[in-house]
N, CA and C atoms as an extended XYZ file, in Angstrom:
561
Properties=species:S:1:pos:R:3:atomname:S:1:resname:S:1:resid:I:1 pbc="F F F"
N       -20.162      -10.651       16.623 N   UNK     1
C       -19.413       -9.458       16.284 CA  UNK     1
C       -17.948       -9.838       16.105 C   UNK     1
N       -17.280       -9.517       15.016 N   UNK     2
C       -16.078       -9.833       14.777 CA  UNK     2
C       -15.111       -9.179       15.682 C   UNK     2
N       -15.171       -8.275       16.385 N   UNK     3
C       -14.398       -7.836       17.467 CA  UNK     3
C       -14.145       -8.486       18.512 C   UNK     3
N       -14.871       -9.455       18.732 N   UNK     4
C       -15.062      -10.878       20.110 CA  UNK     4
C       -13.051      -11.337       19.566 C   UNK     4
N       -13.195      -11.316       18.446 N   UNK     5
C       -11.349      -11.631       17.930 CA  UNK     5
C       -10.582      -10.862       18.783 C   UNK     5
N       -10.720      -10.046       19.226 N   UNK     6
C        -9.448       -9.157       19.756 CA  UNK     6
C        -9.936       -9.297       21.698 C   UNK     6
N       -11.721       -8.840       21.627 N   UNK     7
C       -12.063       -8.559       22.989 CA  UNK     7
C       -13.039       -9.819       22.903 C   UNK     7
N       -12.859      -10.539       24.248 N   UNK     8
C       -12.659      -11.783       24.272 CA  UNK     8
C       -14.605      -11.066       25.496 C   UNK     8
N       -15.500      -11.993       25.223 N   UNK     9
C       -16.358      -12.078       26.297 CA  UNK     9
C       -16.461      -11.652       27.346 C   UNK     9
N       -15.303      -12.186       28.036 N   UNK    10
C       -15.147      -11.770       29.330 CA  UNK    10
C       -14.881      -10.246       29.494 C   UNK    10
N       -14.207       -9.153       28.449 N   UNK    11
C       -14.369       -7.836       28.913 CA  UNK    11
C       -15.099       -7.137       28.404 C   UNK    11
N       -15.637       -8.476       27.244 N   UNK    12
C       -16.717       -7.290       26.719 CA  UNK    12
C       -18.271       -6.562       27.367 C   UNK    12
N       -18.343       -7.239       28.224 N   UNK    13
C       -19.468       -6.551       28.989 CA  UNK    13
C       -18.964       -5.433       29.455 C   UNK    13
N       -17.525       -5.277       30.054 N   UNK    14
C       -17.090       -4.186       31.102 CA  UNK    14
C       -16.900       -2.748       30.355 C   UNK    14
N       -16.971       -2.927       29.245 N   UNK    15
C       -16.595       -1.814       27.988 CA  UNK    15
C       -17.907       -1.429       27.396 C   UNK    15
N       -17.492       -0.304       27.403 N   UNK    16
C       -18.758        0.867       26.428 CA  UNK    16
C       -18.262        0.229       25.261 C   UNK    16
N       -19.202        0.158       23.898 N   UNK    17
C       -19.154        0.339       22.647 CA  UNK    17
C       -17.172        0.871       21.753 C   UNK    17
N       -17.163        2.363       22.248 N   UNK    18
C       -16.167        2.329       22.113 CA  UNK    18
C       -14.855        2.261       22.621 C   UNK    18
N       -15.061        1.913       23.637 N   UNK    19
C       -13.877        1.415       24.482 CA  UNK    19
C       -13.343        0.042       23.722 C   UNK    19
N       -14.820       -0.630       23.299 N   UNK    20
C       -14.427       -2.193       22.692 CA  UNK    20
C       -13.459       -2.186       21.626 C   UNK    20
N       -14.142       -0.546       20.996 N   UNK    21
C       -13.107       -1.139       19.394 CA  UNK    21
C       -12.056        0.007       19.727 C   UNK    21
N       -11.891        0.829       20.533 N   UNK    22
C       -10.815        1.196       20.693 CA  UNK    22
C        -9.638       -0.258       21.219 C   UNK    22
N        -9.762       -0.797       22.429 N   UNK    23
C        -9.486       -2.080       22.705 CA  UNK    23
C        -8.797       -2.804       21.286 C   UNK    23
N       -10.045       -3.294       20.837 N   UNK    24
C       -10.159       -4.141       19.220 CA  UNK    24
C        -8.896       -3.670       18.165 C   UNK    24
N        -8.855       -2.313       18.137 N   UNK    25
C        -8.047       -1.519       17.405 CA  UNK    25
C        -6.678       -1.532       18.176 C   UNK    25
N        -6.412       -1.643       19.017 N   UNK    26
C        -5.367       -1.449       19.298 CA  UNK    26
C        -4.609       -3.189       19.465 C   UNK    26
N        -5.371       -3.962       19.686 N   UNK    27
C        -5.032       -5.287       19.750 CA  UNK    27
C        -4.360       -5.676       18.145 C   UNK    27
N        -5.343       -5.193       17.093 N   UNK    28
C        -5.291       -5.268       15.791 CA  UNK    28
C        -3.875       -5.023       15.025 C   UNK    28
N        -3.397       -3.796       16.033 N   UNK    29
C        -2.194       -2.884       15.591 CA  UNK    29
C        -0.971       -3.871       16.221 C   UNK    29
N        -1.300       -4.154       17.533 N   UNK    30
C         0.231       -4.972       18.360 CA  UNK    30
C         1.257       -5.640       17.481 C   UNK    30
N         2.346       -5.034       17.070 N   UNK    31
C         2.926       -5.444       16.320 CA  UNK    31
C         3.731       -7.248       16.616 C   UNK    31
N         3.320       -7.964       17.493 N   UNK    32
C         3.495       -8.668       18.028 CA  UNK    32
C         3.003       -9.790       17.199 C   UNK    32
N         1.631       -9.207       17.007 N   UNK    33
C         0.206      -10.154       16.477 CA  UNK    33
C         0.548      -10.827       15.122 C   UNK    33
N         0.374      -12.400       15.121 N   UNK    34
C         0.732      -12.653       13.583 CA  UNK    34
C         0.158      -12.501       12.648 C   UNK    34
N         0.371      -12.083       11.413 N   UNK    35
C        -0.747      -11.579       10.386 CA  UNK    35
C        -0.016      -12.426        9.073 C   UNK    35
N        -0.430      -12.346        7.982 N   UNK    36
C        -0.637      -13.759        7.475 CA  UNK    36
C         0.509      -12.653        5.878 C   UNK    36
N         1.073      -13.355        4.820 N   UNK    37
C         1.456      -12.717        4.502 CA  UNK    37
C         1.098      -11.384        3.536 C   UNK    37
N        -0.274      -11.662        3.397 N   UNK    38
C        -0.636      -10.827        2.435 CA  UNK    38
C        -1.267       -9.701        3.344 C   UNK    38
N        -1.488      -10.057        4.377 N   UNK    39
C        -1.948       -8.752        5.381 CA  UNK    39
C        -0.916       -7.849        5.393 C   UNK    39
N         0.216       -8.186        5.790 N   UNK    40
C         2.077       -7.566        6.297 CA  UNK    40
C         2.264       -6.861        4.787 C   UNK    40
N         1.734       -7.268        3.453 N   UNK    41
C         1.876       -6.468        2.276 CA  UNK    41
C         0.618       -5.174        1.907 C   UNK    41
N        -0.107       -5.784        2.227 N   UNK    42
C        -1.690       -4.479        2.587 CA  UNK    42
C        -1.269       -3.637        3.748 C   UNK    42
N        -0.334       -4.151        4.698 N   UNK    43
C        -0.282       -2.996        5.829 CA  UNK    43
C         0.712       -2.013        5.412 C   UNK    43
N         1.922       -2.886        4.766 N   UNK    44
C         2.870       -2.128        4.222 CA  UNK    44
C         2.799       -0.843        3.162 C   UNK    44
N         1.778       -1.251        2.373 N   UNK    45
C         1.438       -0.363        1.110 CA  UNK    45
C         0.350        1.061        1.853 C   UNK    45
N        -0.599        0.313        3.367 N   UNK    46
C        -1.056        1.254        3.511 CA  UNK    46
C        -0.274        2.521        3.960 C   UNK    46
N         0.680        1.643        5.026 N   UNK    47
C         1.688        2.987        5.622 CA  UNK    47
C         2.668        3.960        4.808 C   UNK    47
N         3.168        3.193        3.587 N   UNK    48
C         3.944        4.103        2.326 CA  UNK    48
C         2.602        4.958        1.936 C   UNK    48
N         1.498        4.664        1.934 N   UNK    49
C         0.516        5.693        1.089 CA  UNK    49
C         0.316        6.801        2.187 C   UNK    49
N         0.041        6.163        3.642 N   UNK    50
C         0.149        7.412        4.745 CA  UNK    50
C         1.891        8.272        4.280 C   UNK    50
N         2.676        7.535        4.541 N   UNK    51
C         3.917        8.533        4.200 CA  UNK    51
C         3.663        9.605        2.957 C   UNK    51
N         3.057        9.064        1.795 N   UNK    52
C         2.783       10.162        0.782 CA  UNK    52
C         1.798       11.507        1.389 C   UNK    52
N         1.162       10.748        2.147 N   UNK    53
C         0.041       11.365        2.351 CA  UNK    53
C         0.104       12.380        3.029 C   UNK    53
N         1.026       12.000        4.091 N   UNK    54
C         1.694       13.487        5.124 CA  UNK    54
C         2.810       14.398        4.429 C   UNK    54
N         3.192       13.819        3.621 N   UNK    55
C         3.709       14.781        2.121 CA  UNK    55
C         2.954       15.790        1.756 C   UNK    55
N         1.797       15.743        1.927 N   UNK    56
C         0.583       16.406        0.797 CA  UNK    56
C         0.247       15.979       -0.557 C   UNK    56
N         0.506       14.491       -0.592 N   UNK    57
C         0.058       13.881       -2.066 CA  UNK    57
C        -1.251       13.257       -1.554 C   UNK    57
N        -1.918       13.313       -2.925 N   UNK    58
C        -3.482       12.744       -2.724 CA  UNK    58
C        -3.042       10.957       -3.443 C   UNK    58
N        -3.617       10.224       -2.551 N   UNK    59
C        -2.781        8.852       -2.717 CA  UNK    59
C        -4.606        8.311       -2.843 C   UNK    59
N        -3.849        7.609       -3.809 N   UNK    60
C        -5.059        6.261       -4.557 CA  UNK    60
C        -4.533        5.257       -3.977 C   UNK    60
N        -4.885        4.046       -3.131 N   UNK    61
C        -3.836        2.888       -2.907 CA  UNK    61
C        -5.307        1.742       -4.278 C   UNK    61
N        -4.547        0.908       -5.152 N   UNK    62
C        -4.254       -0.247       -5.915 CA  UNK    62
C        -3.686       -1.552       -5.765 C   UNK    62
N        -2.775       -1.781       -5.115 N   UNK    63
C        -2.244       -3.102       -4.852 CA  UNK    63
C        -3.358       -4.232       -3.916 C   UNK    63
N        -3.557       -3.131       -2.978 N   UNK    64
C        -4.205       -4.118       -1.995 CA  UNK    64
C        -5.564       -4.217       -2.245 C   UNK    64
N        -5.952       -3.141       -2.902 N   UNK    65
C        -7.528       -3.345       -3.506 CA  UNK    65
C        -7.859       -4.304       -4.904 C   UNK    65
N        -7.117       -3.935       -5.598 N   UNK    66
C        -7.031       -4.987       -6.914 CA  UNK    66
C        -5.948       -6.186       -7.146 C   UNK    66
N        -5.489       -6.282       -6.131 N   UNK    67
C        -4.449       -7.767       -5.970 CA  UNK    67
C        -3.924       -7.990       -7.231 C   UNK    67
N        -3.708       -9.039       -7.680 N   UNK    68
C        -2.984       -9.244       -9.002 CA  UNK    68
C        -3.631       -8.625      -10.515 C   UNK    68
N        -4.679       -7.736      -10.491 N   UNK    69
C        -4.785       -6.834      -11.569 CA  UNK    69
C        -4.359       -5.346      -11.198 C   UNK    69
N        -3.624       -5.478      -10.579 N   UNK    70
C        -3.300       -3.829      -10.238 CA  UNK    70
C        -2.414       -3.471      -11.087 C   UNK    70
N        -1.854       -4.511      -12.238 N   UNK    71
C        -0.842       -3.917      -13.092 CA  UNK    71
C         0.527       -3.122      -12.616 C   UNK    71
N         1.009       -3.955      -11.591 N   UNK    72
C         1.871       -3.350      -11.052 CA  UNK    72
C         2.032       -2.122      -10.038 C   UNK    72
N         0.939       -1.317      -10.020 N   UNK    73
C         0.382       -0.147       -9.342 CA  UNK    73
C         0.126       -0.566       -8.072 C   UNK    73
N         0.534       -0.439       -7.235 N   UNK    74
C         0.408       -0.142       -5.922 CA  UNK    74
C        -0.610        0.954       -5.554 C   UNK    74
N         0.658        2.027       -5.796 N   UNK    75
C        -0.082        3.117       -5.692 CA  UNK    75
C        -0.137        4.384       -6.321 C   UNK    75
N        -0.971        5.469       -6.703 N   UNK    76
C        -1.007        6.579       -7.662 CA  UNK    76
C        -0.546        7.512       -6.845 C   UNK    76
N         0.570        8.603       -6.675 N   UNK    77
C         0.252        9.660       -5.789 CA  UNK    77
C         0.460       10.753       -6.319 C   UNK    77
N        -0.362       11.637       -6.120 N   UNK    78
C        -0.357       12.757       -6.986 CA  UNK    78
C        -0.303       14.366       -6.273 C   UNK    78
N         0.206       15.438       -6.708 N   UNK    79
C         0.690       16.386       -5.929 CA  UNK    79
C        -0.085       17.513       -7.188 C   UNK    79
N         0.257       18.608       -6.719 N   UNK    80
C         0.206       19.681       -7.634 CA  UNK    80
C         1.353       19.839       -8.879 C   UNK    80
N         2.443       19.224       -8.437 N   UNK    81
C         3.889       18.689       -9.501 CA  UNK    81
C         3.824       17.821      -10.323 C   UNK    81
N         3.630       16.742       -9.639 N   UNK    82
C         3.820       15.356      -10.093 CA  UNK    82
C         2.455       14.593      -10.261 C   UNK    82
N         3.042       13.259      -10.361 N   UNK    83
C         2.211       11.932      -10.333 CA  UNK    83
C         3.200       10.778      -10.207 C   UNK    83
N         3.304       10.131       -9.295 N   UNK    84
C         3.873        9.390       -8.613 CA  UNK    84
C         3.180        7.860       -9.271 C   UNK    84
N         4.039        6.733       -9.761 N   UNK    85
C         3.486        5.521       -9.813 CA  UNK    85
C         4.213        4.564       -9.024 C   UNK    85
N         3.964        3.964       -7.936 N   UNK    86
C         4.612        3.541       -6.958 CA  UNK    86
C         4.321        2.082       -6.801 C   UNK    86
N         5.165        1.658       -6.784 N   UNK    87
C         5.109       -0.407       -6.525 CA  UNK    87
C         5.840       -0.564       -5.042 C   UNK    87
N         5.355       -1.235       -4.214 N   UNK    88
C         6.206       -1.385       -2.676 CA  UNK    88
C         6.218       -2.723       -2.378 C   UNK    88
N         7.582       -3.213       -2.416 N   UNK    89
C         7.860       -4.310       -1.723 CA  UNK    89
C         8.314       -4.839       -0.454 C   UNK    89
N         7.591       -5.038        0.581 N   UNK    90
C         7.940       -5.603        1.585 CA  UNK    90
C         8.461       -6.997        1.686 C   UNK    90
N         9.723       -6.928        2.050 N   UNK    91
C        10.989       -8.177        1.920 CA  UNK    91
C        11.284       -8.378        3.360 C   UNK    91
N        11.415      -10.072        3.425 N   UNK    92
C        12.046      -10.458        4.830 CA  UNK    92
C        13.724       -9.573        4.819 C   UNK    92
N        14.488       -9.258        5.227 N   UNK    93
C        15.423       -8.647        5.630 CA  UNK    93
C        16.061       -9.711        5.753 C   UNK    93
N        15.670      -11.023        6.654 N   UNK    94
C        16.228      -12.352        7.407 CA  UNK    94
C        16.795      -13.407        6.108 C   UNK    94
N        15.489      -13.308        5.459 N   UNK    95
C        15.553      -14.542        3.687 CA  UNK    95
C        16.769      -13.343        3.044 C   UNK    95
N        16.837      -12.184        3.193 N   UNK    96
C        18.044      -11.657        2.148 CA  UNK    96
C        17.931      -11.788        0.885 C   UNK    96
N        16.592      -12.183        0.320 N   UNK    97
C        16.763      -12.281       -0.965 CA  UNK    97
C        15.745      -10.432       -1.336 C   UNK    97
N        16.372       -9.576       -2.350 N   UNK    98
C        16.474       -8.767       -2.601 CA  UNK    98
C        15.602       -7.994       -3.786 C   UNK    98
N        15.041       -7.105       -3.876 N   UNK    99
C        14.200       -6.610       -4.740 CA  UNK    99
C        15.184       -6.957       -6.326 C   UNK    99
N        14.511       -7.780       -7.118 N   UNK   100
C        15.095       -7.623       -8.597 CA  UNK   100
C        14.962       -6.835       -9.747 C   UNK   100
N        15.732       -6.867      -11.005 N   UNK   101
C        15.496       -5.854      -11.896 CA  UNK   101
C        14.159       -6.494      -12.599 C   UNK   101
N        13.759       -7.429      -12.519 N   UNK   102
C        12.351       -8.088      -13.133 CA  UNK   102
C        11.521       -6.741      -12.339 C   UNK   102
N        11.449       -6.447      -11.254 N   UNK   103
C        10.396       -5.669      -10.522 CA  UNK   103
C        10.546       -4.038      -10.797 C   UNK   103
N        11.995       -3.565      -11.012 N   UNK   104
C        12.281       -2.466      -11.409 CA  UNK   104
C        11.650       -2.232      -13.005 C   UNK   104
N        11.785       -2.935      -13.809 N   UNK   105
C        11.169       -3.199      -15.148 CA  UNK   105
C         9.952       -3.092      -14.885 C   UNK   105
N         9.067       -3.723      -14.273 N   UNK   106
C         7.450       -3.496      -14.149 CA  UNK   106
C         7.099       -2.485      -14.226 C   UNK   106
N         7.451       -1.685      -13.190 N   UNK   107
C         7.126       -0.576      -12.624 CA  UNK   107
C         7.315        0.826      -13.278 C   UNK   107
N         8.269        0.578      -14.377 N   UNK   108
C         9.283        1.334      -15.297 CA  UNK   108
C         7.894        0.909      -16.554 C   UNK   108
N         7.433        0.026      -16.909 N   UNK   109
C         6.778       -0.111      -17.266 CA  UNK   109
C         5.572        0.446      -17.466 C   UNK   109
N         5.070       -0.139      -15.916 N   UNK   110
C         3.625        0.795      -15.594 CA  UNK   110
C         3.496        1.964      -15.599 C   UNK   110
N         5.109        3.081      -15.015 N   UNK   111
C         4.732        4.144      -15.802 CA  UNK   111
C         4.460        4.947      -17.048 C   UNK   111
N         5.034        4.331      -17.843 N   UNK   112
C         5.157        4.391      -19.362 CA  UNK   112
C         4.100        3.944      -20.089 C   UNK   112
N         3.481        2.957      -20.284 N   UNK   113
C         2.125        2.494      -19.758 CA  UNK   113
C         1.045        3.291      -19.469 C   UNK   113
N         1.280        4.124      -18.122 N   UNK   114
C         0.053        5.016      -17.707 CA  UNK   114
C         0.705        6.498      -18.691 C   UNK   114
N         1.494        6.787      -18.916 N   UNK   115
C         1.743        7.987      -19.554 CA  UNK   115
C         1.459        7.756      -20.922 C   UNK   115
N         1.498        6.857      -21.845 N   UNK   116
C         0.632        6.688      -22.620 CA  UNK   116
C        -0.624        6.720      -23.469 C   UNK   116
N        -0.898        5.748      -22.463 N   UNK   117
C        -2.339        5.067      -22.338 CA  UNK   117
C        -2.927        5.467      -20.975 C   UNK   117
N        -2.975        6.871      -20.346 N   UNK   118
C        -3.790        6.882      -18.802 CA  UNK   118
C        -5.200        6.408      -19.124 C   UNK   118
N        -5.699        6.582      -19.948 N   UNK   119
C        -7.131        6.144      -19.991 CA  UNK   119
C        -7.518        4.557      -19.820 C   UNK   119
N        -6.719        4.284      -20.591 N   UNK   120
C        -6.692        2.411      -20.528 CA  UNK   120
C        -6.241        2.158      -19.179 C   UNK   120
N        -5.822        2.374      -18.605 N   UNK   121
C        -4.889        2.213      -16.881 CA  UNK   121
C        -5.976        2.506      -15.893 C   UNK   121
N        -6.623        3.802      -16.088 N   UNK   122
C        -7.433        4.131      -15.363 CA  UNK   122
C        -9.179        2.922      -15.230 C   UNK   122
N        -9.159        2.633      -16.339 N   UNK   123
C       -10.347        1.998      -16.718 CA  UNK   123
C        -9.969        0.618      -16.084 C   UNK   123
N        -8.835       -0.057      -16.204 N   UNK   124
C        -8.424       -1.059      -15.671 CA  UNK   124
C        -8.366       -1.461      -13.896 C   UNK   124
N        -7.773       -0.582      -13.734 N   UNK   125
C        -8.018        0.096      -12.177 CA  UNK   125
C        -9.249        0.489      -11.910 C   UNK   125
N        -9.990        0.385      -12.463 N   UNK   126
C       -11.561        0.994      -12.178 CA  UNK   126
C       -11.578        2.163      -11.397 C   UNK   126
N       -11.197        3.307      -11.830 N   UNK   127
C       -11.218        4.584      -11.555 CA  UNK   127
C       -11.714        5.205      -12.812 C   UNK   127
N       -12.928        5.877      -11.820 N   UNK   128
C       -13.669        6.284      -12.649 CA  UNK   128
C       -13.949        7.635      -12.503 C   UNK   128
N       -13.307        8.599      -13.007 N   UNK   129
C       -13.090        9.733      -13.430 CA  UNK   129
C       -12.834       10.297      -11.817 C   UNK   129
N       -11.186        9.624      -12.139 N   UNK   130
C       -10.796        9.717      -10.497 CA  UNK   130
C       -10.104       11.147      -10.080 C   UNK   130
N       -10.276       12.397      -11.085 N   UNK   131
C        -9.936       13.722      -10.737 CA  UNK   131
C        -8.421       13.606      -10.872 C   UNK   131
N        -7.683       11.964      -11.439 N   UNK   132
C        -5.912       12.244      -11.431 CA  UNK   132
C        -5.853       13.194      -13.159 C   UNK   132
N        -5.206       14.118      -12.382 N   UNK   133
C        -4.826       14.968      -14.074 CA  UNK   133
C        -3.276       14.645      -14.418 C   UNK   133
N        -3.615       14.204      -15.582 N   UNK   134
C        -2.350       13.425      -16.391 CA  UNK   134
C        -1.905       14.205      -16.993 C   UNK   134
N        -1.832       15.694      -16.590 N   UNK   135
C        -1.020       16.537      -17.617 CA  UNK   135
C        -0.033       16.846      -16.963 C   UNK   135
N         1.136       16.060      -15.864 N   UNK   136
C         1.828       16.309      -15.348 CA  UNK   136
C         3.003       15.678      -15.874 C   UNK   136
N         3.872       15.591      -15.017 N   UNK   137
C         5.217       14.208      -15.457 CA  UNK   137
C         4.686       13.178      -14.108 C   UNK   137
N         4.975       12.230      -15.028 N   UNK   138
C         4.884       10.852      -14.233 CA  UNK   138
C         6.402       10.612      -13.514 C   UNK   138
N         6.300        9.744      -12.436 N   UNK   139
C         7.384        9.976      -12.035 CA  UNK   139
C         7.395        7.821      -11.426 C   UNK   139
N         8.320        6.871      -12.220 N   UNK   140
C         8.425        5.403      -11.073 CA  UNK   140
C         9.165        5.413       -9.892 C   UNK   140
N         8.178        4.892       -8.720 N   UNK   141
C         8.848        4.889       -7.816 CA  UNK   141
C         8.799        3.610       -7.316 C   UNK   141
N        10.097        3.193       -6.628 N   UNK   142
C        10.207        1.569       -5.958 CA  UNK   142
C        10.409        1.831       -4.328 C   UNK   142
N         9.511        1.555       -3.865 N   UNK   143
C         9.615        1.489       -2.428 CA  UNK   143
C        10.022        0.219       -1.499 C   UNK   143
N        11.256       -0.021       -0.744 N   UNK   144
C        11.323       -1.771       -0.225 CA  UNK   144
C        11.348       -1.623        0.894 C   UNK   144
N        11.213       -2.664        1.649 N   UNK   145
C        11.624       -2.658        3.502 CA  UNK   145
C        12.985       -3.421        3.396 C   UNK   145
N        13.738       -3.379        2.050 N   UNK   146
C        14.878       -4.249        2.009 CA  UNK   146
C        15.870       -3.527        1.269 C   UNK   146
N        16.492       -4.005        0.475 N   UNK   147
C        17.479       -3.669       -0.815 CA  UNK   147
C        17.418       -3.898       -1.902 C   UNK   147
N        18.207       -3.536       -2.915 N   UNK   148
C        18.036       -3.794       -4.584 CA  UNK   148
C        18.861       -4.643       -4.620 C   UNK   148
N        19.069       -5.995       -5.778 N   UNK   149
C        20.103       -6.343       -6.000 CA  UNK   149
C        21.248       -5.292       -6.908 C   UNK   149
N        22.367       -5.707       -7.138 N   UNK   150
C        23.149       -4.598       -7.942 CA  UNK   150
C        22.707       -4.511       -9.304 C   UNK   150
N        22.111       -5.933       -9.900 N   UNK   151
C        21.313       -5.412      -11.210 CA  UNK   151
C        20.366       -4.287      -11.138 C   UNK   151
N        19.331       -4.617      -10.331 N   UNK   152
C        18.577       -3.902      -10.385 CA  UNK   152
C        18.935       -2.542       -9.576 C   UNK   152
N        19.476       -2.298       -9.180 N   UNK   153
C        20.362       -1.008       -8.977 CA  UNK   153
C        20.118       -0.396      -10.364 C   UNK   153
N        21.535       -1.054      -11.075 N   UNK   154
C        21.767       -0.559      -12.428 CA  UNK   154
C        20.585       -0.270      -13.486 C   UNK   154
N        19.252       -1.196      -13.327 N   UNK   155
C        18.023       -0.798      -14.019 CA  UNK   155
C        17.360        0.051      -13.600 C   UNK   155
N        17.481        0.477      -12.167 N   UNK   156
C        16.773        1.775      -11.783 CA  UNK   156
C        17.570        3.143      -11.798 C   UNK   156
N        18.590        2.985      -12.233 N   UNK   157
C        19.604        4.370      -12.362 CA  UNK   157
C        19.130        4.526      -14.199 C   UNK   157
N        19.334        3.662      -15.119 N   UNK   158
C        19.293        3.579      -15.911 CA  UNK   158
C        17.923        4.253      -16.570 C   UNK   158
N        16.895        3.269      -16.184 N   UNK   159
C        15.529        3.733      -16.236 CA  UNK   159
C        14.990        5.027      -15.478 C   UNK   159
N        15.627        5.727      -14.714 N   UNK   160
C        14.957        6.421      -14.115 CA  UNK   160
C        13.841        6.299      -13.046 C   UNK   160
N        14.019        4.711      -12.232 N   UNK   161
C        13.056        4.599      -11.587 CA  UNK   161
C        14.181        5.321      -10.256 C   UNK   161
N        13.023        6.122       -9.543 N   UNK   162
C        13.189        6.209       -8.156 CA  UNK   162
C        13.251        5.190       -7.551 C   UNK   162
N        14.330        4.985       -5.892 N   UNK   163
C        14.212        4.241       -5.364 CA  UNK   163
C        14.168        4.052       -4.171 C   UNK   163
N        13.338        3.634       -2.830 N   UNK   164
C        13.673        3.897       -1.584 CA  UNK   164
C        14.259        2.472       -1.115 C   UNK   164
N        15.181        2.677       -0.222 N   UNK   165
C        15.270        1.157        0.335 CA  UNK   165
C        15.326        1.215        1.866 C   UNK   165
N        15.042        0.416        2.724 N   UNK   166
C        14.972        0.243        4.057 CA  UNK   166
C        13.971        1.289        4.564 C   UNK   166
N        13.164        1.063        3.935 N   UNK   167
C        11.693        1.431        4.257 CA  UNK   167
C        10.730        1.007        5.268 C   UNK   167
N        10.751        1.021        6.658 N   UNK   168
C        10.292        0.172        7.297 CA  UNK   168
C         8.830        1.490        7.970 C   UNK   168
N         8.027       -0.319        8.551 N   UNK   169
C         6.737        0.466        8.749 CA  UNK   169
C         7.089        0.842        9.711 C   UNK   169
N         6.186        1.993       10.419 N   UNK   170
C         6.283        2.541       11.474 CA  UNK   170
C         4.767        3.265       11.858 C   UNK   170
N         4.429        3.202       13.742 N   UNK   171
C         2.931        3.531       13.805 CA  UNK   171
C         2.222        4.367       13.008 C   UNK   171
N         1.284        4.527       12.731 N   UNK   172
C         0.295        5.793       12.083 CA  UNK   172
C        -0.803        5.220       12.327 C   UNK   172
N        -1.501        6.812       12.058 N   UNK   173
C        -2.947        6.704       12.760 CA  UNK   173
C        -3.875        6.133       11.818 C   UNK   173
N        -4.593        4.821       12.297 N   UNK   174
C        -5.480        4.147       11.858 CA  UNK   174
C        -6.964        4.185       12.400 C   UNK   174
N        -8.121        3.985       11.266 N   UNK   175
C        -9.268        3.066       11.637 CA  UNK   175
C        -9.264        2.266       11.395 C   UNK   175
N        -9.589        1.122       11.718 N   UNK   176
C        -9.772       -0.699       10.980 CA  UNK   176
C       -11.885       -0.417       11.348 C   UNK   176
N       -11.813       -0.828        9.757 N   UNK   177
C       -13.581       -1.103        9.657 CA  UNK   177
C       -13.480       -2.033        8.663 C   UNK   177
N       -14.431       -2.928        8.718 N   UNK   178
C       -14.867       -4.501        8.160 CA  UNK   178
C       -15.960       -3.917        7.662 C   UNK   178
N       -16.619       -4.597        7.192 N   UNK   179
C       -18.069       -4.620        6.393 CA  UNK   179
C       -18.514       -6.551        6.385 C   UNK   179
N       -19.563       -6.874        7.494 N   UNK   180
C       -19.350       -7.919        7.698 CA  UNK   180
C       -20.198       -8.312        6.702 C   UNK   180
N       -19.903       -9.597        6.061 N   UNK   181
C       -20.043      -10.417        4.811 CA  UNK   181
C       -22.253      -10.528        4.917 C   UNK   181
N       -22.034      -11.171        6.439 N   UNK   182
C       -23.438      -11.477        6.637 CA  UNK   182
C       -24.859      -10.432        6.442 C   UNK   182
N       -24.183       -8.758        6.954 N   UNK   183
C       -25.646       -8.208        6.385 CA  UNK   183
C       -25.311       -6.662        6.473 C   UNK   183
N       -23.491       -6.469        5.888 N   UNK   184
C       -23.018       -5.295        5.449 CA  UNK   184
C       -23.184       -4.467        6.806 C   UNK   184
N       -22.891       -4.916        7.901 N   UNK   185
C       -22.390       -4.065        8.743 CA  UNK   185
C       -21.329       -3.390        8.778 C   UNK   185
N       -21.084       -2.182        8.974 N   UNK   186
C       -20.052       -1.680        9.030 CA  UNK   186
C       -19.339       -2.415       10.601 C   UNK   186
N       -18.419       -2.768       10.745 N   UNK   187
C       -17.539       -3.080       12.034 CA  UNK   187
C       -16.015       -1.625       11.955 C   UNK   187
């Protein structure tokens, strides 16, 4: 059982079922715990999609599901107003090196792109008649745990991309479930 990772033998006898993955789950969360870098970017994108989400936007997350075909999409979020196309970068703060206008352009892109062409976007993303109604305004948004450089400042005033900066994660309520490789268990 992949939970033996967090709850070690020795307590796992002493624990009910869910005590284990409560345990498991909370070990998972310790912000302490090292996680590798592409985890710290899947966790990041999940918690900006919870932030939409306690908004009242219905959030598609993309980045972490389709990795480098996500076309820039992170994430879709969509309201009764809008439609949100959202790219999130989580940046060391420490390295100082800074969200660029290369990334503001993408994203400026991808919306223009999906306002277009939503059908081609959607199909790409493999959403399949995912209930997003494109008869709204699209709206780019850049989300960082860092800063813009001043170019890209100037490309997101310019372009009209939205921008958040110093975006940092913070707890929310999670499940962690696996689907183990060997015979599709849910964990």
């Amino acid at each position: 059982d992949p939970i033996v990772r967090y709850v070690p033998k020795a307590e796992w006898w002493s624990l009910s079922e869910s005590e284990r993955n409560q345990k498991a789950l909370d070990r998972y969360c310790n912000p302490k715990r090292k996680r590798s870098l592409w985890r710290l970017g899947v966790e990041y994108e999940r918690y900006v999609g919870y932030h939409y989400e306690s908004q009242g936007y219905k959030v598609r997350f993309h980045g972490a599901v389709r990795g480098r075909e996500d076309l820039g999409i992170d994430l879709i979020c969509e309201n009764d107003q809008e439609l949100l196309i959202v790219q999130c970068k989580r940046l060391s703060v420490a390295k100082g090196l800074p969200v660029r206008e290369n990334s503001i352009a993408q994203i400026f892109g991808a919306a223009k792109f999906f306002e277009i062409n939503p059908n081609e976007v959607l199909e790409r993303l493999q959403i399949r008649n995912g209930g997003i109604h494109i008869d709204k305004p699209i709206r780019p948004v850049m989300i960082t745990s860092f800063e813009l450089s001043e170019q890209a400042r100037s490309f997101s005033f310019a372009l009209g991309v939205e921008v958040q900066e110093h975006f940092e994660v913070d707890t929310y309520p999670r499940v962690k479930c696996n689907i183990s490789p060997r015979d599709s268990t849910k964990i």
